[in-house]
LUMKOLNU-103768 format. One record per residue (C-alpha): x, y, z; residue number from 1. Coordinates in steps of 0.2 Angstrom, whole numbers, plus 5000, padded with zeros to 4 digits. Layout:
! LUMKOLNU-103768
<marpa><u>X</u><v>Y</v><w>Z</w><k>NUM</k></marpa>
...
END
This chain:
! LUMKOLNU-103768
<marpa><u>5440</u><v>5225</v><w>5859</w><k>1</k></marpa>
<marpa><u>5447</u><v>5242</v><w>5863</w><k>2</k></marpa>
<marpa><u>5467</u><v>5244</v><w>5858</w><k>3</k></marpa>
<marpa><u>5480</u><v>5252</v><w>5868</w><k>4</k></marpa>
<marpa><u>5497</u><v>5257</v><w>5866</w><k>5</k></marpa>
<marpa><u>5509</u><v>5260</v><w>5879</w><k>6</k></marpa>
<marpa><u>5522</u><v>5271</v><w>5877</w><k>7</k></marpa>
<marpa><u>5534</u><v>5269</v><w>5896</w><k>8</k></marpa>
<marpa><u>5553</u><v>5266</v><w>5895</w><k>9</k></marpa>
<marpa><u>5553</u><v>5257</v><w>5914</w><k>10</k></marpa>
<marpa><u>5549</u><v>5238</v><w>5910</w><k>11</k></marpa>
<marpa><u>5540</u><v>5235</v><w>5929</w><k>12</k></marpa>
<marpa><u>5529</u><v>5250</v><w>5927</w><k>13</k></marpa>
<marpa><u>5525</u><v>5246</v><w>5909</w><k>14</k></marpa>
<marpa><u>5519</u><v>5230</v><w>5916</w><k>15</k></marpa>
<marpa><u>5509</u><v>5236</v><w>5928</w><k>16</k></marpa>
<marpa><u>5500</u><v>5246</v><w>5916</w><k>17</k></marpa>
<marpa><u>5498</u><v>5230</v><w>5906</w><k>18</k></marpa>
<marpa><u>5492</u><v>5221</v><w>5918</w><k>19</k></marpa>
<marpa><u>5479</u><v>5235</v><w>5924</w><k>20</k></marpa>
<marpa><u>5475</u><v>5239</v><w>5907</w><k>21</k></marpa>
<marpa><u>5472</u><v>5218</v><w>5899</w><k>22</k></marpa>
<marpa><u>5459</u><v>5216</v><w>5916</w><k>23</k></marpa>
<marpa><u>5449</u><v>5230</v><w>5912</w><k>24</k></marpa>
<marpa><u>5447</u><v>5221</v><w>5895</w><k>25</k></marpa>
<marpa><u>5457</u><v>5230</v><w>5883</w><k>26</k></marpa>
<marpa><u>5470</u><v>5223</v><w>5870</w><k>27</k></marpa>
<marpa><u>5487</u><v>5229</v><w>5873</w><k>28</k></marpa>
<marpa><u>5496</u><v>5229</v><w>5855</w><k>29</k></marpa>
<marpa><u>5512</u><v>5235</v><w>5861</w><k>30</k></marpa>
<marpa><u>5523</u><v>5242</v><w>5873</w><k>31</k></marpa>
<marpa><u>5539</u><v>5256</v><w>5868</w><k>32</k></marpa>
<marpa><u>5551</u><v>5264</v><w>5878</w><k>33</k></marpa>
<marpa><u>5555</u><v>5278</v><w>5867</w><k>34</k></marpa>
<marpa><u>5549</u><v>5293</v><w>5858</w><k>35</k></marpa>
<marpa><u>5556</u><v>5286</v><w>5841</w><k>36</k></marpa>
<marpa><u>5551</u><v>5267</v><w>5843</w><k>37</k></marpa>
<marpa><u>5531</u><v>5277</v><w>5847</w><k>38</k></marpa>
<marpa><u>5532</u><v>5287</v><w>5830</w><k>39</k></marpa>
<marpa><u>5540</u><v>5272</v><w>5820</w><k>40</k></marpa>
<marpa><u>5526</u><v>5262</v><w>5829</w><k>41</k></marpa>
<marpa><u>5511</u><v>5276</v><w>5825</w><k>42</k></marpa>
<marpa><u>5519</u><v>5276</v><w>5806</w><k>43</k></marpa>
<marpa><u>5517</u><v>5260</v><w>5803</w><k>44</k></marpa>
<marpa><u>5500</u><v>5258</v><w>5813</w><k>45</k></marpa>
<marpa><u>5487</u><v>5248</v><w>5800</w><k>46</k></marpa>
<marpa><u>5470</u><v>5245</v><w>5811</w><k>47</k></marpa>
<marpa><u>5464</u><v>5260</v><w>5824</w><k>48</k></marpa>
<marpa><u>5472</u><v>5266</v><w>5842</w><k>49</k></marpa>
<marpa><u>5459</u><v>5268</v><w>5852</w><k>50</k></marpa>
<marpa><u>5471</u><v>5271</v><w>5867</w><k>51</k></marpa>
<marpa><u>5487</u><v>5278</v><w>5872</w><k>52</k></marpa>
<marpa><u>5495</u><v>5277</v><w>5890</w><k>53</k></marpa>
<marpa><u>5512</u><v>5289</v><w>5888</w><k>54</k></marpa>
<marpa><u>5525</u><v>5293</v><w>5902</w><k>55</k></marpa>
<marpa><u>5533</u><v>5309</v><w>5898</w><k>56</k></marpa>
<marpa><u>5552</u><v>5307</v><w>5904</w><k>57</k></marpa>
<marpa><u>5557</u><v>5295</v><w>5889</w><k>58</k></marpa>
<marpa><u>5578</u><v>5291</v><w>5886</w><k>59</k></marpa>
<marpa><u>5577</u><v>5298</v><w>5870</w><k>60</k></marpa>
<marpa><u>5562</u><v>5313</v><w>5870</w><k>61</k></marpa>
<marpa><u>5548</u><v>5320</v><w>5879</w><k>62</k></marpa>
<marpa><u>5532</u><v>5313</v><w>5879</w><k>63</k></marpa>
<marpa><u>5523</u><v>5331</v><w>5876</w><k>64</k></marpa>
<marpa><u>5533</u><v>5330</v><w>5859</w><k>65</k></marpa>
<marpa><u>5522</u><v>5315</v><w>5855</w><k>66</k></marpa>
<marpa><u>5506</u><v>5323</v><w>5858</w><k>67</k></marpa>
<marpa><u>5504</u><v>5331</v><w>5838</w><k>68</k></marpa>
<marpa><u>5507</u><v>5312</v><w>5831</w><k>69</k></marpa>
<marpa><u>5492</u><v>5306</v><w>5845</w><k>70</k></marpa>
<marpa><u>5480</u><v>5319</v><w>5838</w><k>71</k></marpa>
<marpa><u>5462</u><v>5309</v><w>5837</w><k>72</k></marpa>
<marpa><u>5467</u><v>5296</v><w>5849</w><k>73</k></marpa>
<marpa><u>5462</u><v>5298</v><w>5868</w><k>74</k></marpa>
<marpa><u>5478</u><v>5300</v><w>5880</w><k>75</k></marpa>
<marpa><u>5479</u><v>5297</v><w>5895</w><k>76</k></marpa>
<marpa><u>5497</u><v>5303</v><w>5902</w><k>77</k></marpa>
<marpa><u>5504</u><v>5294</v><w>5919</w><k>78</k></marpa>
<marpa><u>5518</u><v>5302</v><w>5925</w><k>79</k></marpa>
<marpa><u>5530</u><v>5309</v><w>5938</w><k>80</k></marpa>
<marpa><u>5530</u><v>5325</v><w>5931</w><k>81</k></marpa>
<marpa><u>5517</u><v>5339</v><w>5944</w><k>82</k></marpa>
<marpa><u>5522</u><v>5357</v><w>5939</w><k>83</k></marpa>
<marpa><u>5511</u><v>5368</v><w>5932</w><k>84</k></marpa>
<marpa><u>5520</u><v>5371</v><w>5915</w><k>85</k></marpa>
<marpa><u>5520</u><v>5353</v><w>5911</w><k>86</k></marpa>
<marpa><u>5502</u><v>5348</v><w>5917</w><k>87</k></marpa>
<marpa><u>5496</u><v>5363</v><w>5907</w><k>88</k></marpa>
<marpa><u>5504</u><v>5358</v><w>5891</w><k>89</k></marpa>
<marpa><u>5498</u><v>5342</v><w>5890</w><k>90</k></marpa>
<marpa><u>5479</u><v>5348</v><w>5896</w><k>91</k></marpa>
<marpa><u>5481</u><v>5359</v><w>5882</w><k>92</k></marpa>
<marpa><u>5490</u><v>5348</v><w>5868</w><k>93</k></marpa>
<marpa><u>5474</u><v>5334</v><w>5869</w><k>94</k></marpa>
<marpa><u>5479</u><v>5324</v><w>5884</w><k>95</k></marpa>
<marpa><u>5462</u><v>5316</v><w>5888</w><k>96</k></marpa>
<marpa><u>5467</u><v>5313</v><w>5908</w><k>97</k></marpa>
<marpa><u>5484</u><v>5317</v><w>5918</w><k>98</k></marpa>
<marpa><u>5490</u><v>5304</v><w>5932</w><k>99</k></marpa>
<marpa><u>5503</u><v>5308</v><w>5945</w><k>100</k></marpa>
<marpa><u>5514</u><v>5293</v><w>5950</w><k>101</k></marpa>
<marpa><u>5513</u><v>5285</v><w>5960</w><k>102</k></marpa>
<marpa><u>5493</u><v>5280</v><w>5958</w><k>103</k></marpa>
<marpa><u>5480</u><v>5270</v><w>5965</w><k>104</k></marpa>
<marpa><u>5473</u><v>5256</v><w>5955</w><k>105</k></marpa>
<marpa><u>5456</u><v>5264</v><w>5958</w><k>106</k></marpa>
<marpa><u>5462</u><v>5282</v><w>5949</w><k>107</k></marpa>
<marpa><u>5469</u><v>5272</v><w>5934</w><k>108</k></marpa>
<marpa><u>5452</u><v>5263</v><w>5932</w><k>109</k></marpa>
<marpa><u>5443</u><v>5278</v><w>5935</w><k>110</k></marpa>
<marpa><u>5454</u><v>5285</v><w>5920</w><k>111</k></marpa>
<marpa><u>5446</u><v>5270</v><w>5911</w><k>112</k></marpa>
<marpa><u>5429</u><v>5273</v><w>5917</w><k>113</k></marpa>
<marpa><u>5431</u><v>5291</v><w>5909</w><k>114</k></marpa>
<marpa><u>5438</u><v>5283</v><w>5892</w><k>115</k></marpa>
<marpa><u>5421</u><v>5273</v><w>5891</w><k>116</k></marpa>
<marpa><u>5411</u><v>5288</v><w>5895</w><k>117</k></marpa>
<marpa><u>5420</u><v>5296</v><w>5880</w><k>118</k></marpa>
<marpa><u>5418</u><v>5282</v><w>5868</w><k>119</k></marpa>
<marpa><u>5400</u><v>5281</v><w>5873</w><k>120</k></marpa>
<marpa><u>5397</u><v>5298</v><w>5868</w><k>121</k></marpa>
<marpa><u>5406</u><v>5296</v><w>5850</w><k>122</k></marpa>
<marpa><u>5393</u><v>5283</v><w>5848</w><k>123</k></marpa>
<marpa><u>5378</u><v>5298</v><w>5848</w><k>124</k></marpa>
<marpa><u>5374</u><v>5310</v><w>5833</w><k>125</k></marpa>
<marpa><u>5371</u><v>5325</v><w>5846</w><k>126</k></marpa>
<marpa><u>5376</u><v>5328</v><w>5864</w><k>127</k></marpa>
<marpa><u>5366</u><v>5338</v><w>5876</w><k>128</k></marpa>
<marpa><u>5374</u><v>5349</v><w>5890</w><k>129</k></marpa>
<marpa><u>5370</u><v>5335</v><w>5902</w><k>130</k></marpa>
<marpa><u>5380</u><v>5324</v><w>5894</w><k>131</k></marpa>
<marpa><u>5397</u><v>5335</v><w>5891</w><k>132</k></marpa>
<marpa><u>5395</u><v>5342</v><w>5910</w><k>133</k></marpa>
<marpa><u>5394</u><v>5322</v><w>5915</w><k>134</k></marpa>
<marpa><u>5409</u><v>5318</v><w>5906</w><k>135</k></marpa>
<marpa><u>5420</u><v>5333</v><w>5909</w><k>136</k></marpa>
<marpa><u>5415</u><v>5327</v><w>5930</w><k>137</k></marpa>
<marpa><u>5409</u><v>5346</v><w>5930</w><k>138</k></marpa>
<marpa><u>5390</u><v>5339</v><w>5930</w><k>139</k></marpa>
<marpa><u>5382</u><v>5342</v><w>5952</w><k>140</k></marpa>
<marpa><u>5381</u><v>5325</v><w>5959</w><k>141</k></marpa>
<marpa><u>5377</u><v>5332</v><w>5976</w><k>142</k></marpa>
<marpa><u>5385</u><v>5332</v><w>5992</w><k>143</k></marpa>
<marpa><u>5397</u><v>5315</v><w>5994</w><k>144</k></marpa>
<marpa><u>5394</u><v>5308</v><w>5977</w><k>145</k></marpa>
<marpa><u>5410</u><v>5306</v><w>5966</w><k>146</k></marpa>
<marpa><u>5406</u><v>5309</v><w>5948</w><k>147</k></marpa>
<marpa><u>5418</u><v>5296</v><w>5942</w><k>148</k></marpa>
<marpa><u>5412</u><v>5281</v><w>5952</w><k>149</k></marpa>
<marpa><u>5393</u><v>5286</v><w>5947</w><k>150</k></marpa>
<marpa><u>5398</u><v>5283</v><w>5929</w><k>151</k></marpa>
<marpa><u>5408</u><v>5267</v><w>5934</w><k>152</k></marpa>
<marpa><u>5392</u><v>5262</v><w>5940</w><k>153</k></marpa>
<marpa><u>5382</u><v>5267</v><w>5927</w><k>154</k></marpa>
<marpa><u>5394</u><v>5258</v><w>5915</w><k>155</k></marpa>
<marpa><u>5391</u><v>5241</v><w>5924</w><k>156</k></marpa>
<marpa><u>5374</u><v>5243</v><w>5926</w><k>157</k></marpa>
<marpa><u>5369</u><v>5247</v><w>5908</w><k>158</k></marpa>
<marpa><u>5381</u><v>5234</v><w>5900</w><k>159</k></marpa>
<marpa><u>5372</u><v>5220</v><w>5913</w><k>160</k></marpa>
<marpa><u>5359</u><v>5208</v><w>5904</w><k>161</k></marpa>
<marpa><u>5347</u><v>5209</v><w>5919</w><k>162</k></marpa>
<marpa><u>5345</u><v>5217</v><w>5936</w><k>163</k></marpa>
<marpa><u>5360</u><v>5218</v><w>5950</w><k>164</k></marpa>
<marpa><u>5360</u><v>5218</v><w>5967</w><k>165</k></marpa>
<marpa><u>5370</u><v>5231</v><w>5977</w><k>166</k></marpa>
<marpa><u>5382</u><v>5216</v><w>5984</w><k>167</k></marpa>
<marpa><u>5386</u><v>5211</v><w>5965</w><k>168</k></marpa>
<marpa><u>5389</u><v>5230</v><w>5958</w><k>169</k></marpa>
<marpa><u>5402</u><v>5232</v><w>5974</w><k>170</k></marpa>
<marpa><u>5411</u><v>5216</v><w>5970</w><k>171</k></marpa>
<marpa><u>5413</u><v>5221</v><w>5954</w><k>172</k></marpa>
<marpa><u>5419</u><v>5237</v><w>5956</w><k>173</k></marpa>
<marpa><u>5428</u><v>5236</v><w>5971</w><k>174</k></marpa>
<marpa><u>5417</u><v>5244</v><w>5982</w><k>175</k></marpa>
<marpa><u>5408</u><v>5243</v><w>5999</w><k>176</k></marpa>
<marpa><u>5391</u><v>5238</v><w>5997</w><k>177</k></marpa>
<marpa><u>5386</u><v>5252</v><w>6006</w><k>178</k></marpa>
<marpa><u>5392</u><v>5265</v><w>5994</w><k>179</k></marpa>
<marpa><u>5386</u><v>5256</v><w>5978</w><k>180</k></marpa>
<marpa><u>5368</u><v>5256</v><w>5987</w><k>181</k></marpa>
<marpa><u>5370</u><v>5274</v><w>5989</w><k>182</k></marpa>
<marpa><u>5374</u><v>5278</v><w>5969</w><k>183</k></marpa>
<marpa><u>5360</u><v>5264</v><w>5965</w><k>184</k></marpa>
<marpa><u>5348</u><v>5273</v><w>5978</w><k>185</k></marpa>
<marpa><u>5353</u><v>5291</v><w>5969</w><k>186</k></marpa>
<marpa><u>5352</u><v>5282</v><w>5953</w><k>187</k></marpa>
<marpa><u>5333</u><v>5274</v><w>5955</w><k>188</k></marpa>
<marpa><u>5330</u><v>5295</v><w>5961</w><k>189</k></marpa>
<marpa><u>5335</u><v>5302</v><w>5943</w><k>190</k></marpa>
<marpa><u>5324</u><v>5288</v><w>5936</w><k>191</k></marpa>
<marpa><u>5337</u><v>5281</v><w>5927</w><k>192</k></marpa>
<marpa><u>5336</u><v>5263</v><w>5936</w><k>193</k></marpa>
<marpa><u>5322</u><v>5254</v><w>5943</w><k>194</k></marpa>
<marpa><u>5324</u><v>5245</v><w>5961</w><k>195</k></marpa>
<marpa><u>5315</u><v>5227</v><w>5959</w><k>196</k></marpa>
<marpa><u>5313</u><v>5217</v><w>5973</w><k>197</k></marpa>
<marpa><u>5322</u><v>5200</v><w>5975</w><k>198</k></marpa>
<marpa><u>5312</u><v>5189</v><w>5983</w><k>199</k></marpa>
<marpa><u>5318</u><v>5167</v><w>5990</w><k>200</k></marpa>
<marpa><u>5331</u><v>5174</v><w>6004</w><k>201</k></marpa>
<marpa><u>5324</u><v>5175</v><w>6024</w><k>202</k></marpa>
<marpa><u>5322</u><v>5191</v><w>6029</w><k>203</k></marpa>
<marpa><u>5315</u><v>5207</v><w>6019</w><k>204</k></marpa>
<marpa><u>5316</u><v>5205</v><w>6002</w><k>205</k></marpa>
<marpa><u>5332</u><v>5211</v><w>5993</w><k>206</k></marpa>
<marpa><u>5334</u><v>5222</v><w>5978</w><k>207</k></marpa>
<marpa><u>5340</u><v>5222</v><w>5964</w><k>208</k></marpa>
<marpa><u>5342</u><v>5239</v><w>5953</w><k>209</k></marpa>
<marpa><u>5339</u><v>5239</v><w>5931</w><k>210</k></marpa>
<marpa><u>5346</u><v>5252</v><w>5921</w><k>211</k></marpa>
<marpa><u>5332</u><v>5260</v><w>5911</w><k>212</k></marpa>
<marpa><u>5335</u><v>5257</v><w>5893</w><k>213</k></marpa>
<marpa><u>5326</u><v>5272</v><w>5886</w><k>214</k></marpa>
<marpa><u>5331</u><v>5285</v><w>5873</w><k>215</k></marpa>
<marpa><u>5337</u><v>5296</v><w>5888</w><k>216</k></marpa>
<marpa><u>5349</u><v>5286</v><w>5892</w><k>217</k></marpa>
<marpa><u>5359</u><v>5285</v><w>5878</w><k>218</k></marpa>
<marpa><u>5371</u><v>5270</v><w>5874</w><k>219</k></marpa>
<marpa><u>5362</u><v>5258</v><w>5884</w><k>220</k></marpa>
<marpa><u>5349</u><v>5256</v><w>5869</w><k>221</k></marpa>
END
């Protein structure tokens, strides 16, 4: 299970971000409310951080300070915080992903859905182009297609034991079931899923859409 440490001084915040963080199936070791409760925390850290959600407006310190002591652990900052100076700094000091308050619950899971993306890269022994431009959200996914929820959707599909239907990938992504038909459909097109028909239901047969386990496709082996 992945670990994650929150670093935000405002309890019902930090809670929040608990709560987003533990239903998305991570392990929340700790939450600090300061700059010197994270570094004593960091110092005395035993197993690996595999997360860090940090607020940058901390009573004793500034959450960019921290960013040297976080080097090799993917952080994502949520803050009030929107000039330039400020978002730039922490782009360029290894923040991994940068959310203004206040957010949606869809763009703190799509913070997540980037985390996974990263971590499944780590797991290769060489990336290709494709696969940086995918998870930089730089890669062309055409007119109306968010490169974020594609890879939410990828990530449900591959980690599924069998084939889904449209109606169970939107349920579990919170989704219409007409927008996750459209990623499938565009998914089936790069040949990267396979569309099987689901037959015992009136009507024309459903379907239900497999994530190709091939080489090509990376983690899902």
């Amino acid at each position: 299970m992945n670990r994650a440490l929150i670093v935000e001084d405002d309890p019902r915040v930090a809670s929040l971000h608990r709560a987003f963080l533990e239903a998305e199936g991570f392990a929340v070791v700790a939450v600090v409310q300061g700059a010197w409760e994270a570094l004593e925390f960091l110092e005395a850290l035993q197993e690996p951080l595999d997360l860090v959600i940090l607020d940058l407006y901390l009573p004793d310190g500034h959450g960019l300070d921290l960013l040297p002591a976080l080097e090799g652990i993917y952080t994502v900052i949520i803050t009030a915080a929107k000039d330039v100076p400020t978002v730039e700094r922490a782009l360029l000091g290894g923040a991994m992903d940068y959310l203004i308050k206040p957010f949606t619950r869809s763009r703190f899971q799509e913070a997540l859905a980037r985390y996974r993306a990263f971590r499944s890269l780590t797991q290769k022994e060489e990336v290709s182009q494709e696969d940086l431009d995918r998870l930089l959200a730089r890669r062309r996914t055409g007119k109306g297609v968010d490169p974020i929820t594609l890879e939410r959707i990828v990530s449900v599909l591959a980690s599924a034991e069998g084939a889904l239907t449209a109606e169970e990938v939107a349920r579990s992504l919170g989704l219409s079931r007409v927008s996750a038909w459209r990623y499938l459909q565009r998914l089936v097109q790069e040949g990267r899923a396979e569309a099987l028909p689901v037959y015992g239901q009136p009507g024309r047969p459903a379907r239900a859409y497999l994530w190709k386990r091939s080489k090509q496709n990376g983690s899902s082996d």
